[in-house]
C-alpha positions as a Markdown table, in Angstrom:
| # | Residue | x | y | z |
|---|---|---|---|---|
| 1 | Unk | -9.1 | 9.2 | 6.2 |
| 2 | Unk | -6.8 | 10.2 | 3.0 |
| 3 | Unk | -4.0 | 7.8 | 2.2 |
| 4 | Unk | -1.2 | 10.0 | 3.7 |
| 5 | Unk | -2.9 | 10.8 | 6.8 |
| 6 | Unk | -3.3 | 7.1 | 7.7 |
| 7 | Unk | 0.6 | 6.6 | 6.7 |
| 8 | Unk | 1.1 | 9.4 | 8.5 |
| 9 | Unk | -0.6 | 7.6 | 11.8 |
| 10 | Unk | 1.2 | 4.3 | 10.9 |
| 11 | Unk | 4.7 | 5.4 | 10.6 |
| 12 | Unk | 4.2 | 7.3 | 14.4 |
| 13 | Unk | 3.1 | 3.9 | 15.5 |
| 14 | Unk | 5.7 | 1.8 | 14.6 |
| 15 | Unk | 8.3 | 4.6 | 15.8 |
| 16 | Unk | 6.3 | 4.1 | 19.2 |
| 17 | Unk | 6.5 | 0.7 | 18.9 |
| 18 | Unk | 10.8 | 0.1 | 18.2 |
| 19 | Unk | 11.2 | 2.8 | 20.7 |
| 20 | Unk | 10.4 | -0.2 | 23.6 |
| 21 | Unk | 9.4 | 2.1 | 25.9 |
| 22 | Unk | 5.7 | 1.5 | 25.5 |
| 23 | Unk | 3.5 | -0.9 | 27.9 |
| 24 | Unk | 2.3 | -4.0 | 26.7 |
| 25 | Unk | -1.3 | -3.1 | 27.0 |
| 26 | Unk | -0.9 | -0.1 | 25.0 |
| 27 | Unk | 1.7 | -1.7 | 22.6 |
| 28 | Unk | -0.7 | -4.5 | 21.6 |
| 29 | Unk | -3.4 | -1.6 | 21.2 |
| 30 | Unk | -1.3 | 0.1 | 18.9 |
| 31 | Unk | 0.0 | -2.9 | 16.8 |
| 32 | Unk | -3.8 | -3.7 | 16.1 |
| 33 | Unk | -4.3 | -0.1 | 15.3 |
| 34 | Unk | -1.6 | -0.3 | 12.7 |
| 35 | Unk | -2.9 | -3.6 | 11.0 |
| 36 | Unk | -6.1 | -1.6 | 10.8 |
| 37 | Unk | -4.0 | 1.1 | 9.0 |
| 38 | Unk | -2.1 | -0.9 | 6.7 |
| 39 | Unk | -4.8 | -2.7 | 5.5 |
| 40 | Unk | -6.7 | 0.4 | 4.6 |
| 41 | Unk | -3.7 | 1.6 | 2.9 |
| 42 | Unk | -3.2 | -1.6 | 1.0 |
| 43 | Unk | -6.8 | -1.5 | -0.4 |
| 44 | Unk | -6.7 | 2.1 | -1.3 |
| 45 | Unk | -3.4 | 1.4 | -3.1 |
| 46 | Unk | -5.1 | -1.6 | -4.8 |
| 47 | Unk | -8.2 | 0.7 | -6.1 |
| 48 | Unk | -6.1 | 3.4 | -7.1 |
| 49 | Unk | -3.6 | 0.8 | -9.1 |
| 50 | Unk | -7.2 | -0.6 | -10.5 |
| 51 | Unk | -7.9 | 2.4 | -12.1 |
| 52 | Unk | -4.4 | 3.2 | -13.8 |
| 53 | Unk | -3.6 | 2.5 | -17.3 |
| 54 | Unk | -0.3 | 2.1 | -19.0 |
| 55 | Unk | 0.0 | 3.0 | -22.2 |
| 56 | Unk | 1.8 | 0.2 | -24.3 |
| 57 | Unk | 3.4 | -0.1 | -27.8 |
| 58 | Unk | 2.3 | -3.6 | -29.7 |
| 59 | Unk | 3.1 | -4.1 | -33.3 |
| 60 | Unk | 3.9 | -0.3 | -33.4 |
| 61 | Unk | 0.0 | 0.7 | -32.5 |
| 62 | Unk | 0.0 | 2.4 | -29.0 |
| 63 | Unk | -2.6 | 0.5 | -26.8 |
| 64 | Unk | -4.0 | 0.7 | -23.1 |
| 65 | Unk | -3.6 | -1.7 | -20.7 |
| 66 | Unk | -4.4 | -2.3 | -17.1 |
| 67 | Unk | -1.4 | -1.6 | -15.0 |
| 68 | Unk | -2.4 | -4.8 | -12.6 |
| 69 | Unk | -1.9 | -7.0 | -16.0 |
| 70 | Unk | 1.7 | -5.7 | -16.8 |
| 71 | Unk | 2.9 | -7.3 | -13.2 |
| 72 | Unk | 3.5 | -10.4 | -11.6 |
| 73 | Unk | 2.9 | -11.1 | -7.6 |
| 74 | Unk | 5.7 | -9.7 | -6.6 |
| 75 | Unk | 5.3 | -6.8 | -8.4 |
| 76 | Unk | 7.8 | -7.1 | -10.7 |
| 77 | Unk | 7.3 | -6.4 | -14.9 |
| 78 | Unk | 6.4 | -10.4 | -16.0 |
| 79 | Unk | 7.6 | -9.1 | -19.8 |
């Protein structure tokens, strides 16, 4: 399953989900479905950030770096 398709799924589950108007048995189905699908999307957005490269200036010599390295945990630039 491609990126967007499981998005795709996830964000029809949660509208299911706020809409209330889903049984409890099937709501609780659906939640786990959707921790199934964000955690695949999480690790295909953590492979696909693993393999980027940013291209940097340092001393006035263009380098490569990891884009992972360039963040901090919350995502934000740590320069």
């Amino acid at each position: 399953m491609s990126f967007e398709e499981a998005m795709t799924q996830l964000e029809a589950i949660v509208s299911q989900l706020e809409d209330g108007d889903v049984p409890l048995e099937k709501a609780i189905d659906l939640y786990q479905k959707g921790m199934r699908l964000s955690q695949m999307c999480s690790q295909k957005l953590e492979q696909v950030e693993q393999k980027i490269e940013m291209i940097v200036e340092e001393a006035g010599e263009l380098k490569r770096r990891p884009f992972g390295n360039m963040l901090d945990e919350t995502g934000e630039s740590s320069e």
